[in-house]
C-alpha atoms as a printed R data frame, in Angstrom:
    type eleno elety resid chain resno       x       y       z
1   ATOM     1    CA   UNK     A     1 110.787  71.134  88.000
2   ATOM     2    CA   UNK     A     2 114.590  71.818  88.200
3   ATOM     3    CA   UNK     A     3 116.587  71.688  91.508
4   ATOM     4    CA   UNK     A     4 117.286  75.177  90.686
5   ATOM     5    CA   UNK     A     5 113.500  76.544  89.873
6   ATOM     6    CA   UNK     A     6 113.146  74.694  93.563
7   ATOM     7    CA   UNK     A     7 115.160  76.953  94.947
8   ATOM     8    CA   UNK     A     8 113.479  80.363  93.374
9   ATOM     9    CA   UNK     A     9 110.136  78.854  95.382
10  ATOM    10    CA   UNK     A    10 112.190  78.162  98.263
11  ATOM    11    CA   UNK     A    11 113.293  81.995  98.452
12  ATOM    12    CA   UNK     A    12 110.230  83.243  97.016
13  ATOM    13    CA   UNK     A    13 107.927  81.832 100.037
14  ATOM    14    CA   UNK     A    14 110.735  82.586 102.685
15  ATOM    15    CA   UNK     A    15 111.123  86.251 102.502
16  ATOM    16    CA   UNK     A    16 110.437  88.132 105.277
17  ATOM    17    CA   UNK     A    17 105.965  89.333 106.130
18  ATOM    18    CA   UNK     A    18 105.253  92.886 106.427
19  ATOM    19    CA   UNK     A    19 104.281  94.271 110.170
20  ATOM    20    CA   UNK     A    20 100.623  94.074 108.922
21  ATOM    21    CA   UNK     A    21 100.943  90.170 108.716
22  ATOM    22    CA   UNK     A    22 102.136  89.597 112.208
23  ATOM    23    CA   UNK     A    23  99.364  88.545 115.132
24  ATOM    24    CA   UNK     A    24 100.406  88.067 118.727
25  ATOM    25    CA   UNK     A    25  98.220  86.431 121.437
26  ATOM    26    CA   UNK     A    26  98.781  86.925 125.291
27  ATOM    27    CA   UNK     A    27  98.783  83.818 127.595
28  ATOM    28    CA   UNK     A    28  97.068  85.715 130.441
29  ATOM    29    CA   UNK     A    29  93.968  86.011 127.758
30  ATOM    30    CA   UNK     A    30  94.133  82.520 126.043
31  ATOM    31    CA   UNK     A    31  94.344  81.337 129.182
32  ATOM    32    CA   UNK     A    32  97.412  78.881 127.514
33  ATOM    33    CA   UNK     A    33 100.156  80.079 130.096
34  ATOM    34    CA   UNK     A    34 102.177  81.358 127.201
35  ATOM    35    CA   UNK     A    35 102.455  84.196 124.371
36  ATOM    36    CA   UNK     A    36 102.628  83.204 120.533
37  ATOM    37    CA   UNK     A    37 103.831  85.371 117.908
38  ATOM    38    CA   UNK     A    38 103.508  83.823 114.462
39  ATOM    39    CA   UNK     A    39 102.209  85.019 110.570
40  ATOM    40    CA   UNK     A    40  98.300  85.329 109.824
41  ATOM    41    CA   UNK     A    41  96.723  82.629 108.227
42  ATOM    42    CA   UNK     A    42  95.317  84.618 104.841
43  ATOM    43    CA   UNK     A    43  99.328  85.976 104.524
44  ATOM    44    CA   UNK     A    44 100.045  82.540 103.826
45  ATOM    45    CA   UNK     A    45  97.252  81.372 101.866
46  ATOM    46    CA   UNK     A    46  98.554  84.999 100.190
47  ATOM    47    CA   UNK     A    47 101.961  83.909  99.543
48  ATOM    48    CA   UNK     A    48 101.229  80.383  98.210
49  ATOM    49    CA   UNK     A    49  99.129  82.045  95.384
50  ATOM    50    CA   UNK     A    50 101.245  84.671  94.445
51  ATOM    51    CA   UNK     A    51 105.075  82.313  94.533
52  ATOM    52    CA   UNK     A    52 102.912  78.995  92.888
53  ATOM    53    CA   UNK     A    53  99.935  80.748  91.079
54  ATOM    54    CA   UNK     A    54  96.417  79.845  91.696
55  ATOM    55    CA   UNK     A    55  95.618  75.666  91.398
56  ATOM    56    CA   UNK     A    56 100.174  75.731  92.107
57  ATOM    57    CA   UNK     A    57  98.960  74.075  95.832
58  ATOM    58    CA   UNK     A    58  96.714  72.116  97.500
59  ATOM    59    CA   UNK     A    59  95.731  70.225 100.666
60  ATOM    60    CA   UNK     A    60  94.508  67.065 102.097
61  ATOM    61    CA   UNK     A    61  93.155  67.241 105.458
62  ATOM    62    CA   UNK     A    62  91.343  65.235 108.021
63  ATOM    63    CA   UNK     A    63  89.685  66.640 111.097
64  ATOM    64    CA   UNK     A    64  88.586  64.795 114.187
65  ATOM    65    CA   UNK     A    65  86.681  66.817 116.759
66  ATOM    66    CA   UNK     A    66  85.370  65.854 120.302
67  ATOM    67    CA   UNK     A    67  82.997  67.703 122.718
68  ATOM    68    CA   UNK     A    68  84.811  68.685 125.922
69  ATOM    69    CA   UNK     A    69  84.050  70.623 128.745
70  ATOM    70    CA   UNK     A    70  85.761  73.901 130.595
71  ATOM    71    CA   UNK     A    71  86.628  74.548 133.816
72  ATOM    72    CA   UNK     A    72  83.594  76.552 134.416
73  ATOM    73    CA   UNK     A    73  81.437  73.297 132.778
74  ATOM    74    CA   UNK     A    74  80.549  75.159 129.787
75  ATOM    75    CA   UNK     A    75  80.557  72.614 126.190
76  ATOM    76    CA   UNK     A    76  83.387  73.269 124.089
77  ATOM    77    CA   UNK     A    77  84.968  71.760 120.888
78  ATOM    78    CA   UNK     A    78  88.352  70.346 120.485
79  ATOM    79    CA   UNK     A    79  89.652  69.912 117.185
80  ATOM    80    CA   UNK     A    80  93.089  68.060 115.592
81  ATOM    81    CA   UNK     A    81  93.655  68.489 111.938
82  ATOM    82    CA   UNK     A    82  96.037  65.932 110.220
83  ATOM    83    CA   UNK     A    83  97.092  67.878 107.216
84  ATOM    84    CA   UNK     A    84  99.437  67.444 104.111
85  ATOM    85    CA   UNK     A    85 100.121  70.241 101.403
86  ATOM    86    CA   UNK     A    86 101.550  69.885  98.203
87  ATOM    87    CA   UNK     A    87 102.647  71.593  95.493
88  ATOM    88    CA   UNK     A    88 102.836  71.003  92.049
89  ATOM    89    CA   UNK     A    89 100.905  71.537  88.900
90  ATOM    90    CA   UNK     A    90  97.778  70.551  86.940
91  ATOM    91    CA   UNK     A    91  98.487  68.224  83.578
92  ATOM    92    CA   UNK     A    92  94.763  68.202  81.873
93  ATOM    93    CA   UNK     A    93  92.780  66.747  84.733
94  ATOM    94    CA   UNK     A    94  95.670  65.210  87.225
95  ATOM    95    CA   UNK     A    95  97.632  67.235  89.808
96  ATOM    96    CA   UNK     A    96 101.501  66.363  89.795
97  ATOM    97    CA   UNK     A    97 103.627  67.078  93.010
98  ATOM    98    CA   UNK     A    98 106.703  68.001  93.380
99  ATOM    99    CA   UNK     A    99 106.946  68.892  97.118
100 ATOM   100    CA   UNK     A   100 104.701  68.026 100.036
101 ATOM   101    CA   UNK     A   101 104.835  68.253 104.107
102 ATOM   102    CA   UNK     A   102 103.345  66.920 107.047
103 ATOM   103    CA   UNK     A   103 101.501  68.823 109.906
104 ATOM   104    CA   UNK     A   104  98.688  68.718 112.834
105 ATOM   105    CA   UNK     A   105  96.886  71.614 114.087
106 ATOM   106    CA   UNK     A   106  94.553  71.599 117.326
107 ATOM   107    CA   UNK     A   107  92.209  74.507 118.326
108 ATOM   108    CA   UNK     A   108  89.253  74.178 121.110
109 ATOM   109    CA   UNK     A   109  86.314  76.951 121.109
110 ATOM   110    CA   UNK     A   110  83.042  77.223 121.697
111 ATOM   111    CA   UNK     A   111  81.574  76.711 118.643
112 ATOM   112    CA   UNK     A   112  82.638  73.403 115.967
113 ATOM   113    CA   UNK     A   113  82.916  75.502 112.897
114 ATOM   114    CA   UNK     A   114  85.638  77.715 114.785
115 ATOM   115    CA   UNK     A   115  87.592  74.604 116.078
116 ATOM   116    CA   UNK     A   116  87.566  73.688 113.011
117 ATOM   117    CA   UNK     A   117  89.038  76.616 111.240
118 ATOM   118    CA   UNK     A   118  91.494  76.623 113.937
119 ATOM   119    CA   UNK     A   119  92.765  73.423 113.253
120 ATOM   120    CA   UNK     A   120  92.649  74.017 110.013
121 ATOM   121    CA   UNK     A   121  94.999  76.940 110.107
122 ATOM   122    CA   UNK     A   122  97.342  76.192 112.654
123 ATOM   123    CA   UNK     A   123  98.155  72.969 110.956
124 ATOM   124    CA   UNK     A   124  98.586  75.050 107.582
125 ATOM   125    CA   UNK     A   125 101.195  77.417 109.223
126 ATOM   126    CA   UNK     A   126 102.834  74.710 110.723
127 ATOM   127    CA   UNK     A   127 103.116  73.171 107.374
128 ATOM   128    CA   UNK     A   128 104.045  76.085 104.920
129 ATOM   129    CA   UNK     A   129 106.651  76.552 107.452
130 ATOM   130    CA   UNK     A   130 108.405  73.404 105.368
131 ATOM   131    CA   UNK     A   131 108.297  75.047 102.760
132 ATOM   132    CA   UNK     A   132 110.060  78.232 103.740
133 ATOM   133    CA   UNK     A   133 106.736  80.038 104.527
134 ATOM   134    CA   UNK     A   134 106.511  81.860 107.700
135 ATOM   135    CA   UNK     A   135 109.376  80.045 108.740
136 ATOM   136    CA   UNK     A   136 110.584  82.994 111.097
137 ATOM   137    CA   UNK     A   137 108.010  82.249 113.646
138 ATOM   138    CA   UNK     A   138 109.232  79.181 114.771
139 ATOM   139    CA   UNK     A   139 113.215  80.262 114.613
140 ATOM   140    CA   UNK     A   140 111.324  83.029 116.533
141 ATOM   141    CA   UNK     A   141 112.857  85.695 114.608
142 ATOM   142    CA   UNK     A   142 110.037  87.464 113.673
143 ATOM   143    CA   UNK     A   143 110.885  90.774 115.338
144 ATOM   144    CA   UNK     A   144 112.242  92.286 118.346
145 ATOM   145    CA   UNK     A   145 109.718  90.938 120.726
146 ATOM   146    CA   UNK     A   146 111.058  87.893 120.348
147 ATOM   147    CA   UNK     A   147 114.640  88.925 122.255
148 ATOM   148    CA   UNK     A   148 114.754  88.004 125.664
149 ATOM   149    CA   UNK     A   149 116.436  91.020 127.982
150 ATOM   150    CA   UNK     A   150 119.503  90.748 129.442
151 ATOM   151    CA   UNK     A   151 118.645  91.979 132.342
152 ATOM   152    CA   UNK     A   152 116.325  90.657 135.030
153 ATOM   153    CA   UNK     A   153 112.457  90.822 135.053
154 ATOM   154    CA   UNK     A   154 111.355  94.016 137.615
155 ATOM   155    CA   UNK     A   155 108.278  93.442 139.615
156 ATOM   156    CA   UNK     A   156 105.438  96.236 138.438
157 ATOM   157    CA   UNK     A   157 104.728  96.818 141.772
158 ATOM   158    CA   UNK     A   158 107.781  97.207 144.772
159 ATOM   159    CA   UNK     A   159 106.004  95.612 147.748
160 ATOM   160    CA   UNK     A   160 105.530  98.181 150.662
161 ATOM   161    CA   UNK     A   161 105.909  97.408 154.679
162 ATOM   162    CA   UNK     A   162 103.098  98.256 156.354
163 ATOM   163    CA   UNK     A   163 104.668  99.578 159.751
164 ATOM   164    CA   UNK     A   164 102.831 102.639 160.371
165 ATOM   165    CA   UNK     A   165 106.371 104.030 161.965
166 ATOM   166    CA   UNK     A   166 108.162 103.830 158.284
167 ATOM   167    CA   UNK     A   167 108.251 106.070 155.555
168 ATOM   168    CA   UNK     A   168 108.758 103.627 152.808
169 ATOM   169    CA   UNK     A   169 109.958 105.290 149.292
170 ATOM   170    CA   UNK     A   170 109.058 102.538 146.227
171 ATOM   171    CA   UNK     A   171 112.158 101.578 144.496
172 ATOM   172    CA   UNK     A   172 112.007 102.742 140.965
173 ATOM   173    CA   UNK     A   173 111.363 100.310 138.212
174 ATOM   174    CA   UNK     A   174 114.385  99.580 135.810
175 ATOM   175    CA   UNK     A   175 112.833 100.087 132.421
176 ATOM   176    CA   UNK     A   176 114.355  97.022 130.012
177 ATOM   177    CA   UNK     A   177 117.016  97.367 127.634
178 ATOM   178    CA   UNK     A   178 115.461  98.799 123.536
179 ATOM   179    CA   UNK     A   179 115.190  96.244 121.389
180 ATOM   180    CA   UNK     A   180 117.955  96.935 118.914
181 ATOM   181    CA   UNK     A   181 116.950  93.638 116.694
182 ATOM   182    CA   UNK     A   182 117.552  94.383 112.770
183 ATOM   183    CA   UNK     A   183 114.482  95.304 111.126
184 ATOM   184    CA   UNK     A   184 112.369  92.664 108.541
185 ATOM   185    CA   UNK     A   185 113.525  95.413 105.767
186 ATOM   186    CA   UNK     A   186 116.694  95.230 106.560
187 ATOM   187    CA   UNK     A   187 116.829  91.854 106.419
188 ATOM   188    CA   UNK     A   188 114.740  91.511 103.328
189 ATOM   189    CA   UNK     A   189 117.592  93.714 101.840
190 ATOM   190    CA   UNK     A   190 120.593  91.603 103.265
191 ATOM   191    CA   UNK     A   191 118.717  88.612 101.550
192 ATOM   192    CA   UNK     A   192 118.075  90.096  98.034
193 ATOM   193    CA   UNK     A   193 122.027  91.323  97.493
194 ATOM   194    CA   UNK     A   194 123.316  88.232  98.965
195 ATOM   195    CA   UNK     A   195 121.062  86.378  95.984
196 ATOM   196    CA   UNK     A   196 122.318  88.575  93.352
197 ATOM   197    CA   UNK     A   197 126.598  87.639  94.628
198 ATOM   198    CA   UNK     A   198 124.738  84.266  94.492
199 ATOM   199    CA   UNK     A   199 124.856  83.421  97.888
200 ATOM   200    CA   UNK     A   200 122.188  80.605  99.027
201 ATOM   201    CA   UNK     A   201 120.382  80.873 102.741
202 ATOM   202    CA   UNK     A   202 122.953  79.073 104.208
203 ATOM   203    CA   UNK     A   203 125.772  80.465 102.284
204 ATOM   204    CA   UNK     A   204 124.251  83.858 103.298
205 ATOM   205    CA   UNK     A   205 123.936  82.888 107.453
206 ATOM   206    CA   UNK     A   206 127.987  81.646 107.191
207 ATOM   207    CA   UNK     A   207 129.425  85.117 105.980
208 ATOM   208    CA   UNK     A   208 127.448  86.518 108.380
209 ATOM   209    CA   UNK     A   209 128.566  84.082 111.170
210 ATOM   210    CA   UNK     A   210 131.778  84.516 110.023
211 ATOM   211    CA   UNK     A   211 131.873  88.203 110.238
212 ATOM   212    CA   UNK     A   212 129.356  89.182 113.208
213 ATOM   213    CA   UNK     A   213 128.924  85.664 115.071
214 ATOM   214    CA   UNK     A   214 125.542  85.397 114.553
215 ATOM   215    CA   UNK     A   215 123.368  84.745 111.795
216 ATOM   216    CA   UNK     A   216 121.630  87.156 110.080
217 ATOM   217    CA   UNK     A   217 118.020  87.223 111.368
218 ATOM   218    CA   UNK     A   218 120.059  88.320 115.084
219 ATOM   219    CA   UNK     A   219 121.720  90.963 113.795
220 ATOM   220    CA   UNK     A   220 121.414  94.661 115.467
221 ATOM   221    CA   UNK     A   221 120.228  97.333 113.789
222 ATOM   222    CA   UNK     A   222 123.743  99.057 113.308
223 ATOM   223    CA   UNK     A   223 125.158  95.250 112.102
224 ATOM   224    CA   UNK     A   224 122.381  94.807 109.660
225 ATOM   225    CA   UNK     A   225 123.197  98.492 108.043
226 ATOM   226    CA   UNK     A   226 127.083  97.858 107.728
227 ATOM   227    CA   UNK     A   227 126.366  94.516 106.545
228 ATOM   228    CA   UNK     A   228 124.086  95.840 103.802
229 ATOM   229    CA   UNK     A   229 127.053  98.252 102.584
230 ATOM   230    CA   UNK     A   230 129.403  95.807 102.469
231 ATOM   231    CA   UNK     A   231 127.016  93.367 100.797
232 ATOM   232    CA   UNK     A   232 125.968  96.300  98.445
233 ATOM   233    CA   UNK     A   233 130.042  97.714  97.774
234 ATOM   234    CA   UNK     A   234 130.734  93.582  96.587
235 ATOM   235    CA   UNK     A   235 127.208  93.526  94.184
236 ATOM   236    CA   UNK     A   236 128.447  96.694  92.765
237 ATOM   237    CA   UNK     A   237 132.327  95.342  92.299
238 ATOM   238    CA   UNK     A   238 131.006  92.669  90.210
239 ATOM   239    CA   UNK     A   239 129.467  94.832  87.802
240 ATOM   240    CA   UNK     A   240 125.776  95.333  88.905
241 ATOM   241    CA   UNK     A   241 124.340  98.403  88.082
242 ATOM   242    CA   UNK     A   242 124.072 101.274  90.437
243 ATOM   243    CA   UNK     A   243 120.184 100.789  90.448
244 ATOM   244    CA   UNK     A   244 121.094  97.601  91.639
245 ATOM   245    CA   UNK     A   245 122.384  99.288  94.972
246 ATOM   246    CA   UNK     A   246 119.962  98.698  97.778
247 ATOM   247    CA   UNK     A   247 120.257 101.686 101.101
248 ATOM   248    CA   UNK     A   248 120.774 101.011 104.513
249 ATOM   249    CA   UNK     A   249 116.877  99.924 104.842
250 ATOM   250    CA   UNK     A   250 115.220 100.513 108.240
251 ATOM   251    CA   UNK     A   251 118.371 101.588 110.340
């Protein structure tokens, strides 16, 4: 395994998920105090297979689990998976590495096999993350949910004086800013012409830095389209075919 075939993988398992793979959970259901937006499990299970082939991966995992108990006293089941990917390749009955990585996953439900499977895949995401895999959910640059607003938080609900003298008129709630955050397309396409001028992920985030201030994953929408034609007009200059050309994706 070459440095450079390393680097195929590398790009291979870091391109951006489709909308389909994305799950979000709300803290005020989890009852965790906080909102997670990260890649389905199976979507990387999906995109080990299909960068390494089938038997190009595999894990070693230990599980501990404990019995706890709720708030409410109900039995519950906390899990922590210690787990350690690798991949590699099969030579006649021995698996070779070339690449491995380090992660723990915890998950408490109500039933074992589910804490479990938690663990199992949190630590999993956690880990593929290493390897380029679903990174984007924890530079939190999955998509536009992830920007914070510039502007403060309204309350849903102006509070109202109860003084039966008063005519009180509630103050209209300021609606937050539109996300204007590039689009995963567009950023898929910003990645696949800056490979063909042979430009590396970090070679890729400085000309982008350079030109924009910001790397490319915080891009707008209007950024990420300019960027792409000016990516595009340089792939073309050095002799790519117009084929080659890839539009102003998801602007």
């Amino acid at each position: 395994m070459t440095p450079e075939s390393k680097k195929k993988i590398y790009q291979q398992l870091s391109q951006p998920f489709p909308e389909e793979a994305i799950e979000r959970t709300d803290g005020r259901q989890t009852g965790k105090g906080y909102s997670t937006t990260g890649i389905k499990a199976q979507f990387i299970i999906n995109r080990l297979n299909e960068t390494l082939g089938i038997g190009g991966w595999r894990t070693h995992r230990t599980i501990a689990v404990k019995e706890i108990a709720t708030n409410s006293g109900r039995k519950a089941y906390e899990a922590v998976c210690d787990l350690i990917p690798e991949l590699g390749e099969w030579t006649d009955v021995t698996f070779v590495p070339f690449a491995e990585a380090l992660a723990d996953g915890g998950h408490i439900s109500m039933s074992e096999a589910d804490a479990r499977k938690g663990a199992f895949s949190n630590g999993l995401k956690k880990a593929a993350a290493a390897f380029g895999a679903s990174w984007q959910a924890y530079a939190g640059t999955i998509d536009d949910d992830n920007v914070p607003s510039d502007s403060p938080v309204q309350p849903e609900h102006q509070p109202v004086p109860t003084a039966p003298t008063r005519t009180v008129t509630a103050t209209p709630v300021t609606p937050a800013p539109a996300r204007n955050r590039l689009s995963s397309k567009q950023l898929g396409a910003i990645q696949a012409i800056g490979r063909k001028l042979g430009l590396d992920h970090t070679g890729l985030r400085a000309v982008a830095k350079q030109r924009y201030s910001v790397v490319p994953e915080h891009l707008t929408k209007a950024q990420a389209s300019e960027f792409i034609g000016s990516l595009s007009a340089q792939a073309n200059g050095n002799g790519l075919d117009h084929d080659d050309k890839v539009d102003e994706m998801g602007a």
